[in-house]
N, C-alpha and C positions, 0 to 999 in steps of 0.2 A: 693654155691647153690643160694645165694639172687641174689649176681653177676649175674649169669648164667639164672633167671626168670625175669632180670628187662630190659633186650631189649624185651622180648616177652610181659611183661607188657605194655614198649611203645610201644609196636605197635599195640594191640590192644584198647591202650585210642589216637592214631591215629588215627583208623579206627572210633572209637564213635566219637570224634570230628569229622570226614570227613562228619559221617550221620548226625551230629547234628550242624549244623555251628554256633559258638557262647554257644553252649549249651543254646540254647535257650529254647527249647522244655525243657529241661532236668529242666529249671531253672524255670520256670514257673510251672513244675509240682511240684518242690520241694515247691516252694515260696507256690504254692495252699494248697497245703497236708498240709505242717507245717503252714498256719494262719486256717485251721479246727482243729487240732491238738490241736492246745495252745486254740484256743475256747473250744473245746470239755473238755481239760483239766479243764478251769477257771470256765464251767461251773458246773461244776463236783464237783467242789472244793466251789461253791456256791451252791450246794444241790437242781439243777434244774432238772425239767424232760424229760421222752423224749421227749418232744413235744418243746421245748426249745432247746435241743441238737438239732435237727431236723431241726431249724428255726435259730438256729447258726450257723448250718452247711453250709446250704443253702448262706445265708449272708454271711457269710467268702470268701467262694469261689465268690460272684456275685463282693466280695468290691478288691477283689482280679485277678480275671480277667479280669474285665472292665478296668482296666484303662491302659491305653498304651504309656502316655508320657515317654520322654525318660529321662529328667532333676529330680531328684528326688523334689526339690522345687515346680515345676508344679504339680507329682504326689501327695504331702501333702496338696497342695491346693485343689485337687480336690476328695481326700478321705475325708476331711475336709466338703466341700460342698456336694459329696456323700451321708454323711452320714444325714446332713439334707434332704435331698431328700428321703431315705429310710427310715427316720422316720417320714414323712409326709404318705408315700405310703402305711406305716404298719397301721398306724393312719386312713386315709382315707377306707383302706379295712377294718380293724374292725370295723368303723362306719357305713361303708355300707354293710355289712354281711346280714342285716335283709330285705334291701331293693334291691330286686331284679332288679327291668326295672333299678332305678337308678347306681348299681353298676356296673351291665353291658354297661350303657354308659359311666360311667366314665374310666372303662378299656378300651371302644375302644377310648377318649381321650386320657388317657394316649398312650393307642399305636401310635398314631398320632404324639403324642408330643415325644417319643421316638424315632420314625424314624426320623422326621425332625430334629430333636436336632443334626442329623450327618452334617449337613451341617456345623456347627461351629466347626469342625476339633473334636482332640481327645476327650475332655473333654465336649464339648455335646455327643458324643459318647458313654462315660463313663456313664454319672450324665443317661443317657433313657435309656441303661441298667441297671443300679443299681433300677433305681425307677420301670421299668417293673419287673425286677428278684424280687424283695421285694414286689411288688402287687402279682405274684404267690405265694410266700411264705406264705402270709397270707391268703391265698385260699387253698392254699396246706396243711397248719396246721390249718386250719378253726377258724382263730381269728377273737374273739368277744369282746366287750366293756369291759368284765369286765378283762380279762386275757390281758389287752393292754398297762399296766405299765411294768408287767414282759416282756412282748416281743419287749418293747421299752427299756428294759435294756439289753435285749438280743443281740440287736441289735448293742448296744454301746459294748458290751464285743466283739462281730466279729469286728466292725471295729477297734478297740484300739489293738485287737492281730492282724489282718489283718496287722495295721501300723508295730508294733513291727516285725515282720517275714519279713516284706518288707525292713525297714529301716536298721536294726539290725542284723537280721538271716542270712538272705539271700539278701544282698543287692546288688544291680543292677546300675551301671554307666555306659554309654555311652563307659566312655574313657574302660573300663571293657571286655565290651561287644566287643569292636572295638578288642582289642586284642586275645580275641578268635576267631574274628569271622580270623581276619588273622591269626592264626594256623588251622584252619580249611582250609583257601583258600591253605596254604603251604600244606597241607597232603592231599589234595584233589589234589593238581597238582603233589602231589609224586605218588597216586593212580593213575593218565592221565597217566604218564608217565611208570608208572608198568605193563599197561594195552597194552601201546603201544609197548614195550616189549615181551608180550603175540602175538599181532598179528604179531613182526617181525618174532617170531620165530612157528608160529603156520601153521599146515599142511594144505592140501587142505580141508579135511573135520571135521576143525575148524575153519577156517576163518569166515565163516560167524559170530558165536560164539563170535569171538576175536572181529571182527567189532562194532558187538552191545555193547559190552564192553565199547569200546572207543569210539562209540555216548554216552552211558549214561553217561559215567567219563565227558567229554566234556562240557555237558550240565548241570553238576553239579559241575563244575569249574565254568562256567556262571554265575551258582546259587547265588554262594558265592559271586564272583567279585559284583553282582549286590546287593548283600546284603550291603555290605563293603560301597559302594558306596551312598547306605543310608541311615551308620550311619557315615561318614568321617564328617560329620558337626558339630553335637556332639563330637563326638570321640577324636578330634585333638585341640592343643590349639591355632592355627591361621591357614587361610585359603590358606597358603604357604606352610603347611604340609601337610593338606589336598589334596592340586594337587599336591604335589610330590607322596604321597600314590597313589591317582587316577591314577597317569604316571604309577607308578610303576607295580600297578596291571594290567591295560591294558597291559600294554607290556608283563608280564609272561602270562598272558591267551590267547593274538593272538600268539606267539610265541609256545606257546603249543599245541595250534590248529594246526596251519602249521606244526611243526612237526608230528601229527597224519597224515597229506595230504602226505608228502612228504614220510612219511614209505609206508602209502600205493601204494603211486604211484611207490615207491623203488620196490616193489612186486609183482607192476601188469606188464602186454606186453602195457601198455600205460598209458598215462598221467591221474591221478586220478581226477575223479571232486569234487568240496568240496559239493557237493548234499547230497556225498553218506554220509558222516558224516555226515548229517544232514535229513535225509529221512530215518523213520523206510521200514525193511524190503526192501530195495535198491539192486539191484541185486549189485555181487560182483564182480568188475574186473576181467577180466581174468589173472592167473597166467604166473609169467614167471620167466627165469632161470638166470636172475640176481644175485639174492643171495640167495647161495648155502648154506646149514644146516653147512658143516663142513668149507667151505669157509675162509680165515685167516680172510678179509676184513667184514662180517660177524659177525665174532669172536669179533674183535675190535670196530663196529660197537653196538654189543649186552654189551661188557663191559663198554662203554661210555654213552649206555643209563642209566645203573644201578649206575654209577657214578655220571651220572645227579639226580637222582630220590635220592641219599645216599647227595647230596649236598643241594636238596630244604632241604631234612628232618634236616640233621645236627645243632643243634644250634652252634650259635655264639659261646660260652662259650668254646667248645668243640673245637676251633678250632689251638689247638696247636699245635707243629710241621710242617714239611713240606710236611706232607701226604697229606692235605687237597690241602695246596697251587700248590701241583702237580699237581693233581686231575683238581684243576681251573685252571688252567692255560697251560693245555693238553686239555680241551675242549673249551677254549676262542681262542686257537690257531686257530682251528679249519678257525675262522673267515678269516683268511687267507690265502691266494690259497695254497700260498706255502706251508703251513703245511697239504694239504688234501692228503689225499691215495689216487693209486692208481686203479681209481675206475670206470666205469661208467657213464654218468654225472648225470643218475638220484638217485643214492647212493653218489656219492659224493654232491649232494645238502641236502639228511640226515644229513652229517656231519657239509656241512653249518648251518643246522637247528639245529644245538645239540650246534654249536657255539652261534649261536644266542638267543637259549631258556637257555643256560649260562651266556651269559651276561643280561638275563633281569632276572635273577634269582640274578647274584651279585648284580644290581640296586634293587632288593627287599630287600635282605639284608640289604643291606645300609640304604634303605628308613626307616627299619622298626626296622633295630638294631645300627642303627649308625655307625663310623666308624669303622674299620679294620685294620688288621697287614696288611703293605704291603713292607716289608721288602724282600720276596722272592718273587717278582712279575715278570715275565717273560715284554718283549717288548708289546708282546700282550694284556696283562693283564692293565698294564700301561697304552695303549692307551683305551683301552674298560672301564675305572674308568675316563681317563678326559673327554672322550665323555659322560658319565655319571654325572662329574660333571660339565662339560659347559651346561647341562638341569638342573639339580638343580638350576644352577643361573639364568640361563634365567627362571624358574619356580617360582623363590620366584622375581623374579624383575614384573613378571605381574602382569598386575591391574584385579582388580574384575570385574567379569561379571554384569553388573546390569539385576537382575532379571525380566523377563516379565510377566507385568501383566495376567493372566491367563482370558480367557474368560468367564464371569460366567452366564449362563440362566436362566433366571428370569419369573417366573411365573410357571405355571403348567408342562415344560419344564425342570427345575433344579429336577434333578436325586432323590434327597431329598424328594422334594414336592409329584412327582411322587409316587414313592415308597409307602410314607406315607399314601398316599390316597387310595393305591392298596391295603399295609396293611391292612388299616381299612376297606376296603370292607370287604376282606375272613376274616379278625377276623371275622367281624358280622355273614357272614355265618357262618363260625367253632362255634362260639357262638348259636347262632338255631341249627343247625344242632348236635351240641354239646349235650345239652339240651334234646334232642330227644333220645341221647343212654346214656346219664348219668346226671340224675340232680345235682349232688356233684361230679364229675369230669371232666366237660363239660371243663374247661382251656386247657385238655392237647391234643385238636386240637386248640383249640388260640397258643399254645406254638407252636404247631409244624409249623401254619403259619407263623408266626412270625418269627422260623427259616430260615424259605426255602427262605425266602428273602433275608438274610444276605449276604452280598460280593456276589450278584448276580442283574445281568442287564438285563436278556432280559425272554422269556416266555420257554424257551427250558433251560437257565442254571435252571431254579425253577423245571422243571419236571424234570430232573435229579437227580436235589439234594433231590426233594421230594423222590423219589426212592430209595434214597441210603438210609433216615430216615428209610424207612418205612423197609426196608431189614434188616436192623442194627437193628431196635426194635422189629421183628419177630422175629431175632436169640438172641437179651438179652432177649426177654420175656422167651424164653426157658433154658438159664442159669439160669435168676434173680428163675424158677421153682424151678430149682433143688438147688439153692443156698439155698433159702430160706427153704427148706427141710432138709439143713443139719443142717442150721445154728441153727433153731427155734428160745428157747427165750435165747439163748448168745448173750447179750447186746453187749459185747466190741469185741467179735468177727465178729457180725454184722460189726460195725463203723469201725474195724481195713482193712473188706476187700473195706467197701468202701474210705477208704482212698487210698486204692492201684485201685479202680478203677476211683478212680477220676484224681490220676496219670495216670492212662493209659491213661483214656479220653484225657487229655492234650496233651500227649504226640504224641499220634498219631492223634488229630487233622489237623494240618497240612498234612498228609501223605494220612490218610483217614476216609473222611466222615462219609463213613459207618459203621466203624470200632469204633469210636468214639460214634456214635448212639448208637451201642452196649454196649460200658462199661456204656453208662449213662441209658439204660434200667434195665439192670443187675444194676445199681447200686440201681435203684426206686424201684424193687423187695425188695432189702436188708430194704432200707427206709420204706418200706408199713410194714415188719416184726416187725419192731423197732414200731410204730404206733399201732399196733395190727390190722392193716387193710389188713391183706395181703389176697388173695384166687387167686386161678387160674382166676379165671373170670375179675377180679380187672386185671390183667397181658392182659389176652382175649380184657378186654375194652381198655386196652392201646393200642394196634393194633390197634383196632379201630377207635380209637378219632385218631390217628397217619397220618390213612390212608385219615380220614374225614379231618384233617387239612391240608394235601399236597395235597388233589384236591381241598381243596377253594382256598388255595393259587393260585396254576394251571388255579383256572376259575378268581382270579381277576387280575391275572398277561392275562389272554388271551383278556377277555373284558373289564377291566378300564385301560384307559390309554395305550392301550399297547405298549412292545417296542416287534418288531420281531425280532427274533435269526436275519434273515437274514439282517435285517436293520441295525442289531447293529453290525455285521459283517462288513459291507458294508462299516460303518462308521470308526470303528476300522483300517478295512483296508486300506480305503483313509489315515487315518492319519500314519500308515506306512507307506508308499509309500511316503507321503510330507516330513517325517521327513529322508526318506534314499534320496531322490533327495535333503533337505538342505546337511547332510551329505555329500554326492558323489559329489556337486556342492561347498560345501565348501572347501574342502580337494583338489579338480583336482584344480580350481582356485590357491589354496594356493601354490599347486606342480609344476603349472602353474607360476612360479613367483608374484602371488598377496601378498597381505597385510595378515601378522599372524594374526590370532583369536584363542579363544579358540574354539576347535574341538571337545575333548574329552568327552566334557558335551553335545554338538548334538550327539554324539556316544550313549550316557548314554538314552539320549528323547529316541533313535530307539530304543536302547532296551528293555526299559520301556512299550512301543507302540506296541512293539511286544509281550513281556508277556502277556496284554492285550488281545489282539486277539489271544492268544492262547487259552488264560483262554475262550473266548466267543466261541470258536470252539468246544470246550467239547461236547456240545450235540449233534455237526454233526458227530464228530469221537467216542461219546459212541459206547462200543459194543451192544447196545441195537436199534441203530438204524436199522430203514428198510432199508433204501436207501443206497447202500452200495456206489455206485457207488457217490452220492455226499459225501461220508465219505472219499475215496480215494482222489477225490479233494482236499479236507479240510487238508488232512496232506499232498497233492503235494504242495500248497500254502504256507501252515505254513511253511518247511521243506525249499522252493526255499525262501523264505521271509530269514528264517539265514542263509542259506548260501549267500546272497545278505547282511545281515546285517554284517556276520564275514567280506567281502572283505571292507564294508565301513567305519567298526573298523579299521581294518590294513591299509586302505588308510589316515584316518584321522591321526592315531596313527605316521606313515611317512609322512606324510606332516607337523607335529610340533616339527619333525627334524631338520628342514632346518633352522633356526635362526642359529642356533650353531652346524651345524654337518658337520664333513670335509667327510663325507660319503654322504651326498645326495645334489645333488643339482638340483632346478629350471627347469623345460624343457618346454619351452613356446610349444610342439610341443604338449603337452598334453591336453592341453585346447579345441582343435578342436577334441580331442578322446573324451572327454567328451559331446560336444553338443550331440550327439545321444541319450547317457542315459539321458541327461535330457531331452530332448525332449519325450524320449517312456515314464519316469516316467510320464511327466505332462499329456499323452494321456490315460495312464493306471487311470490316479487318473479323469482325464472327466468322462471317463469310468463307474467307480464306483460311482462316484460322482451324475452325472446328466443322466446316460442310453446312453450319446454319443457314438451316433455306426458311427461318420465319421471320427473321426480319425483313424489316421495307423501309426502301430507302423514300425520304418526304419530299414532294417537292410542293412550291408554293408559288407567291407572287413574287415579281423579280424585284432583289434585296437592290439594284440601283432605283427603284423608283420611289426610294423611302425621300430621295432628292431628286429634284428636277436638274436637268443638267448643262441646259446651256442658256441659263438666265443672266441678261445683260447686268453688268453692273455686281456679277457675283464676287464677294469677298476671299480674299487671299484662303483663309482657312476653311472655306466652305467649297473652295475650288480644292482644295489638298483632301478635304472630306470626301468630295464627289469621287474623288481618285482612289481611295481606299473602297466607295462603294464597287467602283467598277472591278477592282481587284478580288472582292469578297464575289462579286456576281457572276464572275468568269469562274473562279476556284467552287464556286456553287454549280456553273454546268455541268466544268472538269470532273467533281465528285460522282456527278450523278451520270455524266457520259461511261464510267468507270461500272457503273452498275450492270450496264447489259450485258458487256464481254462476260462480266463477273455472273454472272445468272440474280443478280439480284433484283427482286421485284421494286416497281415504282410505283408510289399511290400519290397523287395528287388531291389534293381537300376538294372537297363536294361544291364550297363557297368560292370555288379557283377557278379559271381557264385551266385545263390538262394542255401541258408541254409537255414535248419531248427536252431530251439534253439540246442543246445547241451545238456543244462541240462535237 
């Protein structure tokens, strides 16, 4: 029976790692809950009161989630200094308790000083949250002169178990973290692959279904890769591990992608575009009768995926006998014509794909568990490990990238300074305004401004996020009701559910805003009970102050300083656009026979550039928008932006082949396929850039037909050619699909058929 429940066990702590990459979420909520916990305990055990519990609570959690370095020596230096900061902050509010005009300027200093403090990376980050969250706490527990030894003791009992639960309980290393975070990337591309699975075999009216499946799997392969990616500097004990890890994972993520392309296009009456994985709600190919449900080729088709997806998940340890070694090296065959069924070409290019997302699964292996038995290695197998290790050595013989200085703006310009100033506007409104519906709770519209700024740039992501507060703390005011009704005066029943809602808070921070607003309403209900201050009204005025502090925010994000949604789009987007024309023009060059560079870290900027601009898109693609018809825009753009990003992954990804690979070589013929895309990129980034409405983006003959493409008998490196044409021809409609959202004109040569874009 144990036997018989511990593969269903693994596979469902597969599935949580997949949602939780790294157990990040997971780890963070444990580390919070257990330094309130051991507070709550020590205070408990010093015969303090609730007001004490209350104000340890608070401080636990504030020493405890501020800080975000990843070194544990950085995070003890700066819980260290934390904690002087938050016993100045408890200090400064008890002595200004009595003096009203004064305390309220010193908090909107403080706020001022909290925002800007981000500008010096994590640990100013940390030290202007920890002193804001501890100037509420003294607000929130109404400390005065005389009670400001015991709550400067209090304070040292939260950070001292804070430390212990960090250091000791639940400790957190880089190298730690790096290792979940790849079991999570491995079970998130056994998911891709299970999914893809689903659509080979799914009916007409599933398909759509299956599709969106394998956009979201897809995108949450991404997730991971880009996670992994930074913590590989930490994580790794030199920078030659690091880019063998970074190879590795690239190559399993483009490889997994393209396989999703190639099912679907196995499925459809034509050649699939990579749009449609990457465009919600994307009409779906039209079906065809390629392959057949009972089909043999089918058959062996659907067991090889399942074989792929049993080999990501398999550990090392586990890999005794020749079952495994079968297994690989019947799907690495693949990679060779002569072992493909008889098939189609566009099914037989599936199996190329199963070949391929095989062999970059073995190079993870390797990258990430070391070597292997190769005692039963097939011809195939043999050759796909030395092409794998002639990268390894060319990977640890390259020298370091010297990093570029970063651009930084200075003055009222720098993001920081901005911010901060905008801040202390709507503080001071939320403060009057405050005032006006509650003289003793007037903070929790400061709190809420203060929020809506967080990890937000422009005037439409603060109305959003104000929205999602103020929804989340209408539906906890209605929980924190009925909580508080059951709980009354059970002291430890109180504190035990807000521990579990403080874990929730955490955990689905990330996920959702608004969801998150909730447990922490619901939890202040529990807190007002514990105080003796609870009443419906008290709940009522938290709406309130809620709703008064997401529209100051709103009106000092709209008239101080402002940045506009669309300006900061505009901007975002230019800088995509430069960072996939370095990309596209680095990679063609290089495949063009130019000089090696590193590629894969200009892959890593576009995708970084692109999260970016996804994130600033939110408020045009909320469902709450009016405009629906610029909302469709906003995810035509995002949507053509990756699938323009995945072909300039896979192009760089093969271009830092060619040093060492008896598979790809140099085609000077590609260099003249490339001048078009760079040219429409630099006319699309005018475009954006400065309003230039005289360029014109060119279009011409299609840059695959410079090769023929399913000629029998085609050579290994003329087949790796053709694949790079197809990737330059799709990233060529991409460009030019990009032109009409963009208002930019298209002229086709006189000597041409006129196309439109294709995607």
């Amino acid at each position: 029976m144990r036997t018989a429940t511990r593969p269903g066990r693994t596979r469902i702590w597969d599935r949580f790692a997949a949602s939780d990459p790294g157990l990040l979420r997971l780890m963070a909520g444990l580390r919070t809950v257990g330094a309130i916990a051991l507070t709550l305990a020590v205070l408990t055990l010093l015969g303090a009161g609730k007001t004490h519990l209350v104000a340890g609570s608070i401080s636990a959690m504030a020493a405890t989630f501020a800080i975000k370095e990843k070194q544990q020596r950085q995070q003890a230096v700066t819980l260290a200094l934390g904690l002087a900061v938050a016993l100045a902050a408890m200090s400064l509010g008890a002595l200004l308790s009595t003096h009203v005009v004064a305390g309220d300027l010193f908090f909107l200093a403080l706020i001022f000083a909290a925002v800007y403090s981000r500008r010096f990376g994590d640990r100013g980050t940390a030290l202007g949250l920890i002193g804001f969250q501890v100037y509420f706490v003294s607000l929130f527990v109404r400390a005065g002169v005389p009670g400001l030894p015991g709550l400067c003791g209090t304070l040292v009992v939260a950070f001292v178990c804070s430390a212990l639960v960090r250091f000791l309980v639940v400790p957190e290393t880089p190298e730690r973290v790096l290792r979940r975070l790849r079991a999570a990337f491995r079970a998130r591309l056994a998911q891709l692959v299970s999914t893809q699975i689903e659509l080979l075999d799914a009916g007409p009216d599933r398909v759509e279904k299956a599709l969106e499946e394998v956009r979201r799997h897809t995108a949450r392969l991404h997730e991971s890769a880009m996670m992994i990616q930074g913590r590989l500097a930490e994580g790794t004990s030199d920078s030659a591990t690091a880019a063998l890890v970074q190879r590795r994972i690239a190559d399993a993520e483009i490889a997994a992608e393209r396989l999703g392309v190639l099912i679907l296009t196995a499925r459809s009456a034509e050649r699939a575009d990579t749009l449609t994985l990457h465009l919600p709600n994307a009409p779906v190919p039209a079906a065809s009768d390629r392959l057949q449900a009972q089909d043999d080729t089918t058959a062996t088709l659907r067991r090889d995926l399942e074989a792929l997806r049993l080999l990501v998940l398999r550990p090392v340890a586990e890999d005794r006998g020749t079952g495994v070694a079968h297994v690989r090296n019947r799907l690495l065959g693949y990679r060779d014509e002569e072992n493909l069924p008889r098939a189609s070409a566009a099914v037989q290019d599936v199996f190329r794909g199963i070949g391929e997302t095989g062999r970059s699964v073995l190079g993870l292996r390797l990258a990430l568990d070391g070597p292997q038995d190769e005692s039963d290695d097939t011809p195939s197998t043999t050759r796909s490990r030395e092409e794998l290790d002639a990268e390894d050595v060319a990977i640890a013989r390259a020298e370091e990238d010297e990093e570029e200085d970063a651009h930084d703006p200075t003055g009222w310009k720098r993001p920081t300074t901005r911010t901060a100033v905008q801040v202390s506007v709507g503080s001071a409104l939320a403060i009057v305004g405050g005032e006006f519906l509650s003289s003793q709770r007037w903070y929790w519209a400061v709190l809420t401004c203060w929020v809506v700024f967080l990890n937000t740039a422009s005037t439409g992501e603060i109305l959003v996020k104000g929205y999602r507060r103020l929804l989340g703390t209408v539906l906890g005011v209605v929980a924190g009701a009925l909580l508080a009704s059951l709980v009354g005066s059970h002291t430890w029943t109180a504190f035990a559910l807000v521990l579990l809602f403080i874990f929730a808070m955490f955990f689905t921070a990330p996920l959702s805003y608004a969801l998150m607003s909730f447990f922490v309403t619901a939890m202040l209900g529990l807190l007002y009970t514990l105080l003796n201050t609870y009443s419906t009204g008290v709940l009522v005025l938290r709406i309130e102050e809620t709703a008064l502090g997401a529209t100051c925010g709103v009106i000092a994000a709209a008239l101080v300083l402002p940045v506009n949604t669309d300006r900061r789009t505009d901007e975002l987007l230019a800088t995509v656009l430069k960072r996939l024309g370095e990309v596209t023009g680095a990679a063609v060059d290089q495949l063009s026979g130019g000089p090696a560079i590193e590629l894969l870290d200009k892959a890593r900027d576009l995708d970084t550039a692109l999260d970016d601009l996804r994130s600033s898109t939110q408020p045009l693609t909320h469902p709450i928008t009016p405009l629906r018809a610029r909302r469709q825009t906003a995810r035509y753009l995002v949507a053509l932006l990756e699938t323009c990003a995945y072909h300039a992954r896979s192009l760089a990804a093969t271009a830092e082949l060619l040093p060492y690979s008896k598979t790809v070589a140099a085609d000077p013929r590609l260099k003249g396929a490339g001048r078009r895309i760079a040219h429409n990129i630099d006319v699309l980034v005018a475009r954006v850039e400065d309003d230039d409405t005289e360029g014109v983006a060119e279009t011409g003959p299609s840059l695959a037909s410079m090769l023929e493409t399913d000629r029998p008998g085609l050579p290994r490196h003329d087949r790796v050619t053709d694949r790079v044409l197809r990737h330059l021809q799709r990233l060529d409609e991409g460009v030019i699909g990009l032109a009409r959202p963009l208002g930019v004109p298209v002229s086709t040569p006189a000597n041409t058929a006129s196309r439109g874009p294709a995607a």
